[in-house]
PDB file with SEQRES, HELIX, SHEET and CRYST1 records, atoms N, CA, C and O in Angstrom:
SEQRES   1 A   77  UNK UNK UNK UNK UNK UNK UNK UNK UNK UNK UNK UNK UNK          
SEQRES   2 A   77  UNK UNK UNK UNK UNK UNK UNK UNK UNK UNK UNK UNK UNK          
SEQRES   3 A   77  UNK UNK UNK UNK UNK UNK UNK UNK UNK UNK UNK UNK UNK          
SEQRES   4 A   77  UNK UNK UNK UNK UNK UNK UNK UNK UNK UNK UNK UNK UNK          
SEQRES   5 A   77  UNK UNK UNK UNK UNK UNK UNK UNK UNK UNK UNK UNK UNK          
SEQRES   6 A   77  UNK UNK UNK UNK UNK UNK UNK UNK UNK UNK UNK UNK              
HELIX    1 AA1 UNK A   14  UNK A   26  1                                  13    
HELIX    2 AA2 UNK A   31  UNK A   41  1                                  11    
HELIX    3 AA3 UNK A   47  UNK A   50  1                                   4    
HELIX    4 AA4 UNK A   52  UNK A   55  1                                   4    
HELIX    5 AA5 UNK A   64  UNK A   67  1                                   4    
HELIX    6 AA6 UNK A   70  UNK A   73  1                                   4    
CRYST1    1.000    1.000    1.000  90.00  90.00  90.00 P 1           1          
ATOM      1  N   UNK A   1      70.325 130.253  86.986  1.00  0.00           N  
ATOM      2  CA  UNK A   1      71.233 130.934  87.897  1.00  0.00           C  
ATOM      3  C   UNK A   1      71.996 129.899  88.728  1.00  0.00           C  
ATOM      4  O   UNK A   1      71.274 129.175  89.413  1.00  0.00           O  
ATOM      5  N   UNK A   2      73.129 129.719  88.792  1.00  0.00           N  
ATOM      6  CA  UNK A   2      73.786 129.319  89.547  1.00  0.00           C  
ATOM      7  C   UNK A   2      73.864 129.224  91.065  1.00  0.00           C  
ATOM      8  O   UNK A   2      73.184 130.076  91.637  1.00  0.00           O  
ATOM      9  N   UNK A   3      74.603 128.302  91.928  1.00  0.00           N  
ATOM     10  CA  UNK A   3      74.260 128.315  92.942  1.00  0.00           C  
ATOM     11  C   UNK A   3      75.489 128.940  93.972  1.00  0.00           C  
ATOM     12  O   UNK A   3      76.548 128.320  93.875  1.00  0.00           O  
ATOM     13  N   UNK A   4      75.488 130.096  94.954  1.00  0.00           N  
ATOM     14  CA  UNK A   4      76.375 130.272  95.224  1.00  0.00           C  
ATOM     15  C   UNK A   4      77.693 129.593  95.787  1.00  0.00           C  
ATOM     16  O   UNK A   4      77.507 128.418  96.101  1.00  0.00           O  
ATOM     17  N   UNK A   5      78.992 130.065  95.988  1.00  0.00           N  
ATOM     18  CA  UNK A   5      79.661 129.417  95.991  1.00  0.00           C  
ATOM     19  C   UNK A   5      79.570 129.557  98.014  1.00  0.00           C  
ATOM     20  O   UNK A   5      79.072 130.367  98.796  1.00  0.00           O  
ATOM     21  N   UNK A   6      80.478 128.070  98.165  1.00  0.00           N  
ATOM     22  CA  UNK A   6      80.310 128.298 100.094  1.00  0.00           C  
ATOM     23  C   UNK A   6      81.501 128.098  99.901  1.00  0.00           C  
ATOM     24  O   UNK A   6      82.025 127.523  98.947  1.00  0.00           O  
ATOM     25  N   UNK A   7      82.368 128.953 101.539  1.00  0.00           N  
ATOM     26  CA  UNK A   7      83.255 129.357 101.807  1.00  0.00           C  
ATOM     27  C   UNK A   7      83.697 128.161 102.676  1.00  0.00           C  
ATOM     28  O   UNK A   7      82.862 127.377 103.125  1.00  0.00           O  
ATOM     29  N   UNK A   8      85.156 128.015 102.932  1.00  0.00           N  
ATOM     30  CA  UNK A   8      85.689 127.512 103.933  1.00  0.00           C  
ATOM     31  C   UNK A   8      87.316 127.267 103.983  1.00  0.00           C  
ATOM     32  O   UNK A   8      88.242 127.615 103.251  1.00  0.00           O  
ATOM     33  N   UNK A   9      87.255 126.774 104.766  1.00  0.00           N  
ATOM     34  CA  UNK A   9      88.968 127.487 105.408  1.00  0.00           C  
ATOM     35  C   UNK A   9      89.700 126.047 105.278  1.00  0.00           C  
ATOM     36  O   UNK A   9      89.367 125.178 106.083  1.00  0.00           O  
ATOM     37  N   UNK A  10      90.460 125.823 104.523  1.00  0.00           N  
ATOM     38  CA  UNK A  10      91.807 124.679 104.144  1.00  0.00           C  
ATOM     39  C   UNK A  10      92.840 125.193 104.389  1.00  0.00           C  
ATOM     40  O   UNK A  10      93.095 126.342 104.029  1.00  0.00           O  
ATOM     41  N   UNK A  11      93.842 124.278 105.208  1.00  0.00           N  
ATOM     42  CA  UNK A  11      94.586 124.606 105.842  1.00  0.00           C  
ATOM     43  C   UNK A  11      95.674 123.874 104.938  1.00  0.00           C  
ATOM     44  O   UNK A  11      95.583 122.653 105.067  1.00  0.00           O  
ATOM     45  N   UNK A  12      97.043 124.416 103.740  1.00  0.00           N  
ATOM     46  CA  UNK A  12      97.801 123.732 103.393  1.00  0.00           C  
ATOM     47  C   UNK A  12      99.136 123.773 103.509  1.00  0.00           C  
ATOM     48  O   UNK A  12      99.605 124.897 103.691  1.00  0.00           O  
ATOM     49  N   UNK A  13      99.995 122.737 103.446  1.00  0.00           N  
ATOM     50  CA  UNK A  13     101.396 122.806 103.712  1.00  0.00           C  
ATOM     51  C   UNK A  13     101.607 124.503 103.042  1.00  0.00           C  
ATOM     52  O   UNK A  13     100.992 125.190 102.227  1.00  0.00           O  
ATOM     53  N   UNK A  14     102.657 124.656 103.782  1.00  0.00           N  
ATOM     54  CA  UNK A  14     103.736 125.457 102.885  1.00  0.00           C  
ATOM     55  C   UNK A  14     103.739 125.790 101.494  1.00  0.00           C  
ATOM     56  O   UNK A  14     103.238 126.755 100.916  1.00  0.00           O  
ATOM     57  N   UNK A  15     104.659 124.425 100.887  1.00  0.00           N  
ATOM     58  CA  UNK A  15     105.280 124.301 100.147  1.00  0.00           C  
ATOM     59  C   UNK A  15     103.632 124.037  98.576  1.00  0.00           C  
ATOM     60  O   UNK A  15     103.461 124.338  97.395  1.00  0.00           O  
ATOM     61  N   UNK A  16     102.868 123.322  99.693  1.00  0.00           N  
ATOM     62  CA  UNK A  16     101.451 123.094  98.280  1.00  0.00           C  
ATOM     63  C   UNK A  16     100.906 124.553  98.004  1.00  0.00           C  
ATOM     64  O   UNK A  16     100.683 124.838  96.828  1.00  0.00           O  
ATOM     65  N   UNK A  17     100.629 125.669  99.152  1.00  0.00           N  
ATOM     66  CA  UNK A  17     100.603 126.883  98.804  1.00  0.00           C  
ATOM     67  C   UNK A  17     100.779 127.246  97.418  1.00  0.00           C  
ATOM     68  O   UNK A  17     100.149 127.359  96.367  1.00  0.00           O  
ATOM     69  N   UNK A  18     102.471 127.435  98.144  1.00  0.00           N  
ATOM     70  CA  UNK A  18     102.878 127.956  97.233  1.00  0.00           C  
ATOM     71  C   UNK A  18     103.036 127.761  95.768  1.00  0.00           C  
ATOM     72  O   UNK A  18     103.189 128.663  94.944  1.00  0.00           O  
ATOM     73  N   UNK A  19     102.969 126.125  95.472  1.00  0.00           N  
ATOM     74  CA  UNK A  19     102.662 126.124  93.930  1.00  0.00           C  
ATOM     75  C   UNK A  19     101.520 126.082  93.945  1.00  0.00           C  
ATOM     76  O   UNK A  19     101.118 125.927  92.791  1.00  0.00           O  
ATOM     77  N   UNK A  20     100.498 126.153  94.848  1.00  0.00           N  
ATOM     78  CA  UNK A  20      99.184 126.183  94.177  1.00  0.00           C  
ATOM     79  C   UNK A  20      99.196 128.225  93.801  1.00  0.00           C  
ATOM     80  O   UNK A  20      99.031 128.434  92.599  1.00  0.00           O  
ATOM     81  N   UNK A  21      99.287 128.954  94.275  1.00  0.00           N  
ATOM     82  CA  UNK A  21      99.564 129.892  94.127  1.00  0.00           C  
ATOM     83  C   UNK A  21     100.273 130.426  92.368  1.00  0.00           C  
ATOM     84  O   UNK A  21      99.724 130.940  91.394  1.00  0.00           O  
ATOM     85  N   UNK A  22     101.433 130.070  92.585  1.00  0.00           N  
ATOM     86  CA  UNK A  22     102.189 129.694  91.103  1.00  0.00           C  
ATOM     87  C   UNK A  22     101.140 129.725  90.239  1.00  0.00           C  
ATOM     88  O   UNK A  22     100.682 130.722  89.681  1.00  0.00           O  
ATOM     89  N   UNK A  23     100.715 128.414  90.134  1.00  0.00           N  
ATOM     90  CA  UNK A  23     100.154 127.721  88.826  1.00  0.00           C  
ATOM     91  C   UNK A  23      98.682 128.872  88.787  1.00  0.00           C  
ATOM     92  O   UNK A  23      98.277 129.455  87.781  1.00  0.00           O  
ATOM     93  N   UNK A  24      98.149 128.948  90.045  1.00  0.00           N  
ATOM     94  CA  UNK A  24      97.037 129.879  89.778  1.00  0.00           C  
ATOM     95  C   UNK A  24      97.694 131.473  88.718  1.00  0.00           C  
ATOM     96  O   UNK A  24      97.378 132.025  87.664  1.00  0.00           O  
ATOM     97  N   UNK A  25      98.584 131.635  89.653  1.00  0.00           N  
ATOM     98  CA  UNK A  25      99.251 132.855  88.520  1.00  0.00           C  
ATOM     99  C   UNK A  25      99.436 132.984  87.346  1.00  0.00           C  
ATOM    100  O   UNK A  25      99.137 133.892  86.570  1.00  0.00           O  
ATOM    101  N   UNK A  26     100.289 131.407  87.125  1.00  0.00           N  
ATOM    102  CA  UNK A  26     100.667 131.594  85.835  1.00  0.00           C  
ATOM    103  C   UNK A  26      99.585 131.160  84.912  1.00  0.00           C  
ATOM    104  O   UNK A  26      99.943 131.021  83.742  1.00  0.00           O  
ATOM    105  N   UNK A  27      98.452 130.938  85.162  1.00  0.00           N  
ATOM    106  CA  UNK A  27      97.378 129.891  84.691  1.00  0.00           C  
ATOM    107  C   UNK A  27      96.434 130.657  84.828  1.00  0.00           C  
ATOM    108  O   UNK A  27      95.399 129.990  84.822  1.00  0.00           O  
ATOM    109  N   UNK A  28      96.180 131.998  84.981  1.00  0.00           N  
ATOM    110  CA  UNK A  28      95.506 133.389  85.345  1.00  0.00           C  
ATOM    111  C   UNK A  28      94.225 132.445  86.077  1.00  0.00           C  
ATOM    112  O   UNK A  28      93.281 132.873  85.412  1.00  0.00           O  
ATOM    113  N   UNK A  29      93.733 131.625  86.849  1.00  0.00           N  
ATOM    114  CA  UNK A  29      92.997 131.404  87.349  1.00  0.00           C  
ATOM    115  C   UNK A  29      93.350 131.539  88.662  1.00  0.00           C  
ATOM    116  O   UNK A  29      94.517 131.688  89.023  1.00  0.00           O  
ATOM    117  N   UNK A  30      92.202 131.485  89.561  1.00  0.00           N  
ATOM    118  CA  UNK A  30      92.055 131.637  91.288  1.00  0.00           C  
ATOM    119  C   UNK A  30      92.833 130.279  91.800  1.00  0.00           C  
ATOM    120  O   UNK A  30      93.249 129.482  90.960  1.00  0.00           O  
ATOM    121  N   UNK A  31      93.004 130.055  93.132  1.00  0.00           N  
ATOM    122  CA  UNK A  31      93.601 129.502  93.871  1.00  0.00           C  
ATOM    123  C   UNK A  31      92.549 128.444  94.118  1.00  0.00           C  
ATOM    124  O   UNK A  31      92.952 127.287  93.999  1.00  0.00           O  
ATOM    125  N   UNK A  32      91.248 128.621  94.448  1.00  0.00           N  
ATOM    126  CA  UNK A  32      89.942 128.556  94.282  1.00  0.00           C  
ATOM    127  C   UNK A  32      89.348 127.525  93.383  1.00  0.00           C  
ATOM    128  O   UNK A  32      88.774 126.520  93.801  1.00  0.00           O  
ATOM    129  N   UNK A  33      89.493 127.788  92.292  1.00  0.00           N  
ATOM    130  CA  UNK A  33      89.058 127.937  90.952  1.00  0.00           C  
ATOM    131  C   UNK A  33      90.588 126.320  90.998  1.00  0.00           C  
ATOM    132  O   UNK A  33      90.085 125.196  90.977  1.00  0.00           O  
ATOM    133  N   UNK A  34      91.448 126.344  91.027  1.00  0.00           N  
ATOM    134  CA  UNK A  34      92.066 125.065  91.148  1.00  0.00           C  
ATOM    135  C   UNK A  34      91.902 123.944  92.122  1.00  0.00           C  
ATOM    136  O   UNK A  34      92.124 122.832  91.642  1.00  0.00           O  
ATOM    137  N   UNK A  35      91.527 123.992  93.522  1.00  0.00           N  
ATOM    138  CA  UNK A  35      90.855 123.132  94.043  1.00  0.00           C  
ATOM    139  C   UNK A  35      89.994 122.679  93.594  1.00  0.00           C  
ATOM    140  O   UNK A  35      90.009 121.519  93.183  1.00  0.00           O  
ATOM    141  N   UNK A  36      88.880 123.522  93.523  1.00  0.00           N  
ATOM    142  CA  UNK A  36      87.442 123.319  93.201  1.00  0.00           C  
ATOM    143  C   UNK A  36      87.569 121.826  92.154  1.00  0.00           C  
ATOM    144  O   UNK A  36      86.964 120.777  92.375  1.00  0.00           O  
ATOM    145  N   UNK A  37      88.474 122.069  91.050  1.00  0.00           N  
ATOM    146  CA  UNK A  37      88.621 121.465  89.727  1.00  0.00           C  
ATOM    147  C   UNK A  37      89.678 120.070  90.416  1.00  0.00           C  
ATOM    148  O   UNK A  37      89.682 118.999  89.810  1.00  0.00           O  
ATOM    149  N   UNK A  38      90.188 120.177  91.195  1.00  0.00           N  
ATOM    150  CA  UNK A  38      91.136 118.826  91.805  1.00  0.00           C  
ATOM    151  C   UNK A  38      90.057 117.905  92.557  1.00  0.00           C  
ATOM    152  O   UNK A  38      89.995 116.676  92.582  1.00  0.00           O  
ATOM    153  N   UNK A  39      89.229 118.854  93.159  1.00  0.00           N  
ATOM    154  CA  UNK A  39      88.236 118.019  94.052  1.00  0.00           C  
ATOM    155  C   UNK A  39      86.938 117.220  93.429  1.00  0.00           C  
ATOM    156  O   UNK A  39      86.154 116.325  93.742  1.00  0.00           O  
ATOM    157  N   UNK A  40      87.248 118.212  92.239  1.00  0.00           N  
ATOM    158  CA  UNK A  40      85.840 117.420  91.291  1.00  0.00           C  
ATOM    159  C   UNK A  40      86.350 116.240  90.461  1.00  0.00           C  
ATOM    160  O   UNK A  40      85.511 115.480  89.976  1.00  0.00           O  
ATOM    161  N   UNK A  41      87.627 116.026  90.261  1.00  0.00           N  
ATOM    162  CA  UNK A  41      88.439 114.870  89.179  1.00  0.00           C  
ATOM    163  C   UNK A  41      88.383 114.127  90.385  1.00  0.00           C  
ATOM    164  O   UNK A  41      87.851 113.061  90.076  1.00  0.00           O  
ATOM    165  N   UNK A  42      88.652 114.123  91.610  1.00  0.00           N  
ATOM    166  CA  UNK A  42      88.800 113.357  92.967  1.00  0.00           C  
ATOM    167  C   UNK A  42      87.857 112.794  93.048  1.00  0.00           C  
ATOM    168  O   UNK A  42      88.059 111.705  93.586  1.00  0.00           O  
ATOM    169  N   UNK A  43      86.588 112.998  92.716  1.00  0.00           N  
ATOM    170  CA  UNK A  43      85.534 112.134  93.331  1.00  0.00           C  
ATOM    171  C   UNK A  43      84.641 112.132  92.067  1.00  0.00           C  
ATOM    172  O   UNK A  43      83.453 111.820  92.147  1.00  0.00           O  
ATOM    173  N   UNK A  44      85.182 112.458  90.991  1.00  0.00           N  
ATOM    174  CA  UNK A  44      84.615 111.436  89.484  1.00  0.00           C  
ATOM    175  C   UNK A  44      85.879 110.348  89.624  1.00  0.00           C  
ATOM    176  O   UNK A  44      86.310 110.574  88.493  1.00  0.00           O  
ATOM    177  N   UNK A  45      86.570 109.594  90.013  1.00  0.00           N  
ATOM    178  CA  UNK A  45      87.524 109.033  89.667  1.00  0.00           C  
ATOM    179  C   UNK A  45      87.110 108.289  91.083  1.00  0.00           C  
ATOM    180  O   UNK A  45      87.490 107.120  91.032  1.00  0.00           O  
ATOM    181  N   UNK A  46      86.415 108.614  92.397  1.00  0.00           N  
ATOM    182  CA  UNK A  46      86.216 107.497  92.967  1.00  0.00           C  
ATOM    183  C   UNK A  46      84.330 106.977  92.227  1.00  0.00           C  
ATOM    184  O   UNK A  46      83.983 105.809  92.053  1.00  0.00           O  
ATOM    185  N   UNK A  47      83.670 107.906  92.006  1.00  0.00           N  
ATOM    186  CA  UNK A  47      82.618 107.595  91.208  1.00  0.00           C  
ATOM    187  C   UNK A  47      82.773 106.227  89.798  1.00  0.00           C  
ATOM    188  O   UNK A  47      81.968 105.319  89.590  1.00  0.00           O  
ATOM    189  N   UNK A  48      83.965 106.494  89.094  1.00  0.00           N  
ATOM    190  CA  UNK A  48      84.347 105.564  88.772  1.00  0.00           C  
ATOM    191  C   UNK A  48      85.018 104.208  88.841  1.00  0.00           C  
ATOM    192  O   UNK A  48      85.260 103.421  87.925  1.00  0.00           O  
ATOM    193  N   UNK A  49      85.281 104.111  90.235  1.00  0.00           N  
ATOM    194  CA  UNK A  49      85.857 103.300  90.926  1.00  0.00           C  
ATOM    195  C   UNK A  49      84.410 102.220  91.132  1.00  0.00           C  
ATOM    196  O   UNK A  49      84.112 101.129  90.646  1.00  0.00           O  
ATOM    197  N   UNK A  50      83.712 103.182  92.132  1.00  0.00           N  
ATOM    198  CA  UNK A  50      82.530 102.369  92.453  1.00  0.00           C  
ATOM    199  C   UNK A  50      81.672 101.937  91.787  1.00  0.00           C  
ATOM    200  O   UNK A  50      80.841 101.263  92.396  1.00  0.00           O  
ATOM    201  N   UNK A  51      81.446 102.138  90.065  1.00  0.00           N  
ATOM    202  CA  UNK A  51      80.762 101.874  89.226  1.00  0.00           C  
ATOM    203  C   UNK A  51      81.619 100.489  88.405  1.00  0.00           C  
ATOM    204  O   UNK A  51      81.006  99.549  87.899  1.00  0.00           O  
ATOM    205  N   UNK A  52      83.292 100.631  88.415  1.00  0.00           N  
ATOM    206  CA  UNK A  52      83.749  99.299  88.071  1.00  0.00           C  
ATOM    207  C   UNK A  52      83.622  97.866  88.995  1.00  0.00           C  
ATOM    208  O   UNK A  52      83.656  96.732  88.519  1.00  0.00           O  
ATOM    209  N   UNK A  53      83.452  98.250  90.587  1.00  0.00           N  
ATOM    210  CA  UNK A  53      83.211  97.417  91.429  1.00  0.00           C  
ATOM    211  C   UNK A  53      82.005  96.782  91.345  1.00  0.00           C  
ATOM    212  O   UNK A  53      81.901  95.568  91.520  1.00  0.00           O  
ATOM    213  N   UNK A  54      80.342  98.077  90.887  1.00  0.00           N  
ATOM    214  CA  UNK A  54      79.352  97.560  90.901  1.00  0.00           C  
ATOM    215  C   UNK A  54      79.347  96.544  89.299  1.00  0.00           C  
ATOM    216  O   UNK A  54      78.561  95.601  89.214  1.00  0.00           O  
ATOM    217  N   UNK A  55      80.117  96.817  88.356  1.00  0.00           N  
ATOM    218  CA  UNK A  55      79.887  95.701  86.895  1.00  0.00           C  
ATOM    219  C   UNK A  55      80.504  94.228  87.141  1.00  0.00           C  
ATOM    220  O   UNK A  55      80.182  93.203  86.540  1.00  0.00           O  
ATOM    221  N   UNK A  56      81.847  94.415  88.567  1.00  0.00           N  
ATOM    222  CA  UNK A  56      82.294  93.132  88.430  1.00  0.00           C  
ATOM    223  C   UNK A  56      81.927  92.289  89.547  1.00  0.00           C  
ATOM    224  O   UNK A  56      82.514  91.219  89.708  1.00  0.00           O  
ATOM    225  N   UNK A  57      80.678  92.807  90.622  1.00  0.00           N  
ATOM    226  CA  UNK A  57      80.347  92.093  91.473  1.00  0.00           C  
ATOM    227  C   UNK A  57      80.024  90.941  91.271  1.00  0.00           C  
ATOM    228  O   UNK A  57      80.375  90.200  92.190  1.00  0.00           O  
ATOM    229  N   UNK A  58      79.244  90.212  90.063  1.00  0.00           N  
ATOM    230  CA  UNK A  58      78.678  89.053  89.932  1.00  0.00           C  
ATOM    231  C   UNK A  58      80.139  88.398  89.162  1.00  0.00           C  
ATOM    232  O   UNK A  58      80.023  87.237  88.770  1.00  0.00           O  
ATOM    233  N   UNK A  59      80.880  88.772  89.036  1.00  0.00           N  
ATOM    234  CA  UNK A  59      82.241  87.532  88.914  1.00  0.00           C  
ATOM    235  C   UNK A  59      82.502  87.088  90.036  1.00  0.00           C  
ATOM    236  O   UNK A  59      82.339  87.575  91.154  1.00  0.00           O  
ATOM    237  N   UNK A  60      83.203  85.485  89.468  1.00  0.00           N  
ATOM    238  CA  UNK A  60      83.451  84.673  90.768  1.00  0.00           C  
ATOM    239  C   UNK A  60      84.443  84.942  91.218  1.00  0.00           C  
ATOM    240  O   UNK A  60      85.369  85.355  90.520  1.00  0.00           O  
ATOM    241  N   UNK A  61      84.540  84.767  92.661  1.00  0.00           N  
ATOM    242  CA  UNK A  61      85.845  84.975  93.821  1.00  0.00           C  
ATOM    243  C   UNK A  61      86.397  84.241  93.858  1.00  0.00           C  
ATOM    244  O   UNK A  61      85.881  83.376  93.150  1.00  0.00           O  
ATOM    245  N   UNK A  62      87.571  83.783  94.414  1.00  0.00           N  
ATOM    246  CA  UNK A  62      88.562  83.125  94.322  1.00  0.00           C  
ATOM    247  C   UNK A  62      89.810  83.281  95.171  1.00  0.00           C  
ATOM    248  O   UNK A  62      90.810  83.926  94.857  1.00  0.00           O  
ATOM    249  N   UNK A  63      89.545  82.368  96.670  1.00  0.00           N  
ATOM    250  CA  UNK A  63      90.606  82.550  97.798  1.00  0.00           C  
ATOM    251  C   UNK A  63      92.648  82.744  97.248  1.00  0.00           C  
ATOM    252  O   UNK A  63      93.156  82.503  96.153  1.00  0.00           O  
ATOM    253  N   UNK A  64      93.181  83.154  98.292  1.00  0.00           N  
ATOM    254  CA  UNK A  64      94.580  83.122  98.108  1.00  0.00           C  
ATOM    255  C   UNK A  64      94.980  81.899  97.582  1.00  0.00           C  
ATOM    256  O   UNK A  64      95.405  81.877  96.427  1.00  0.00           O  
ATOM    257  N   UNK A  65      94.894  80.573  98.435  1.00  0.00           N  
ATOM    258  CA  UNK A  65      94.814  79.365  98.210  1.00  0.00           C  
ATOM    259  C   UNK A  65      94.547  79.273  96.752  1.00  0.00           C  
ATOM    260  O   UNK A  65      95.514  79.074  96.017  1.00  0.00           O  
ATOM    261  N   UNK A  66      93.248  79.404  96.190  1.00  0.00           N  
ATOM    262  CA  UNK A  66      92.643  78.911  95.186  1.00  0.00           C  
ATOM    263  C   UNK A  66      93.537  79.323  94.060  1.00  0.00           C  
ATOM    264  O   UNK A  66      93.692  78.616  93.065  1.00  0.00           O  
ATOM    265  N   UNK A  67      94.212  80.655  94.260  1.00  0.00           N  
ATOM    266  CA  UNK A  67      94.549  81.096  93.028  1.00  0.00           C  
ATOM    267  C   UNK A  67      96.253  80.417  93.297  1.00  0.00           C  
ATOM    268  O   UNK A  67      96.724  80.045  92.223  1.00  0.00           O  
ATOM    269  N   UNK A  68      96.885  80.276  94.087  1.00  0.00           N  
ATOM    270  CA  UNK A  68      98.469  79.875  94.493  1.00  0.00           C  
ATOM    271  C   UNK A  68      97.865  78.605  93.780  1.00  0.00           C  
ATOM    272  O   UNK A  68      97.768  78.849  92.578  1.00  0.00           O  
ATOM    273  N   UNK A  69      97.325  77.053  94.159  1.00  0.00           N  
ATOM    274  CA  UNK A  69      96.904  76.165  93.462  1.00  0.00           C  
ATOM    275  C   UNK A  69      96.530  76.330  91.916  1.00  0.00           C  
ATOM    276  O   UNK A  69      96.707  75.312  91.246  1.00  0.00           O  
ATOM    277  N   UNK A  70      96.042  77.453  91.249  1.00  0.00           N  
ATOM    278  CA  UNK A  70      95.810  77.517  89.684  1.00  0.00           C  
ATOM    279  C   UNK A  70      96.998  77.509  89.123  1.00  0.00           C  
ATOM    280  O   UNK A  70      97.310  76.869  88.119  1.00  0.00           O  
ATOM    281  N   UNK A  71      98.047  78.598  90.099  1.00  0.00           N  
ATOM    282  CA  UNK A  71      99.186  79.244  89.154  1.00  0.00           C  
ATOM    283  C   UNK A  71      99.952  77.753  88.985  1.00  0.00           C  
ATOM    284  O   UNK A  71     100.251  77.257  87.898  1.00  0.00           O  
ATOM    285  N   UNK A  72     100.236  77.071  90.478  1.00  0.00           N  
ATOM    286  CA  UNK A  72     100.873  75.471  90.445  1.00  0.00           C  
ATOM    287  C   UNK A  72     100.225  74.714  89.054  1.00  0.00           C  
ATOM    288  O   UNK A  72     100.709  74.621  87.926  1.00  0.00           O  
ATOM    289  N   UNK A  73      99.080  74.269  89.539  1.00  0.00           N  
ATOM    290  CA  UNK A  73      98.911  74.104  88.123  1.00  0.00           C  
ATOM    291  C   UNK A  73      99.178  74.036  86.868  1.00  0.00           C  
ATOM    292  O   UNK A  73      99.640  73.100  86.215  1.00  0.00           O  
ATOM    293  N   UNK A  74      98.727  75.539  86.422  1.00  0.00           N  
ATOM    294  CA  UNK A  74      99.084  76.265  85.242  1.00  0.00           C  
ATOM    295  C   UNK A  74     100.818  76.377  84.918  1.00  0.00           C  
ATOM    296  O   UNK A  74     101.204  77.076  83.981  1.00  0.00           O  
ATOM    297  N   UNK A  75     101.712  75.685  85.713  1.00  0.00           N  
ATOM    298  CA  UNK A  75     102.903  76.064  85.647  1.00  0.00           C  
ATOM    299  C   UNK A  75     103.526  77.429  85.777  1.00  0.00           C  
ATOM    300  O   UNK A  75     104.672  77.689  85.413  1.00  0.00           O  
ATOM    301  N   UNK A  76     102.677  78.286  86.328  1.00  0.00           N  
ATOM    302  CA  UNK A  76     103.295  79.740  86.306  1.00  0.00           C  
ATOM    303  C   UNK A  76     104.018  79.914  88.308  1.00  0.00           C  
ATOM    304  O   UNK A  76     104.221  80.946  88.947  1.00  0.00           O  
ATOM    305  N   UNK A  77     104.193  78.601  88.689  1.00  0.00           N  
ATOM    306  CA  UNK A  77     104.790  78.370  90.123  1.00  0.00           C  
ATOM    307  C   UNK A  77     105.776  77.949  90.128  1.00  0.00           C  
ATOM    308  O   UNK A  77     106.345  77.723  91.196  1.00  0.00           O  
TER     309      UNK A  77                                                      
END                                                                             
């Protein structure tokens, strides 16, 4: 069984309303039912954020300096 759904009150422009409205119409789904689904891509997409940060922590850093001096270098200055 599922868990019920909780209520609460978002307050949106105008104009997001109203196409959120739209698209719920034309898309026979709830108004609801499209947040819900924006808010869940929203925070798998920072979930994925923080999981690319945790694979590249052990690469080395490398100041402003350090990298302006490579590009000189490298001729790309």
């Amino acid at each position: 069984m599922s868990e019920p759904s909780k209520r609460s009150t978002i307050y949106f422009e105008a104009e997001l309303h109203q196409a959120l409205r739209l698209k719920a119409a034309s898309t026979d789904r709830t108004v609801s039912d499209l947040v819900n689904e924006a808010v869940r891509l929203a925070l798998q997409e920072d979930q994925e954020d923080l999981a690319a940060f945790d694979e590249r922590e052990q690469e080395p850093t490398m100041t402003y300096e350090e990298l302006l001096n490579d590009l000189k270098t490298h001729g790309k200055l």
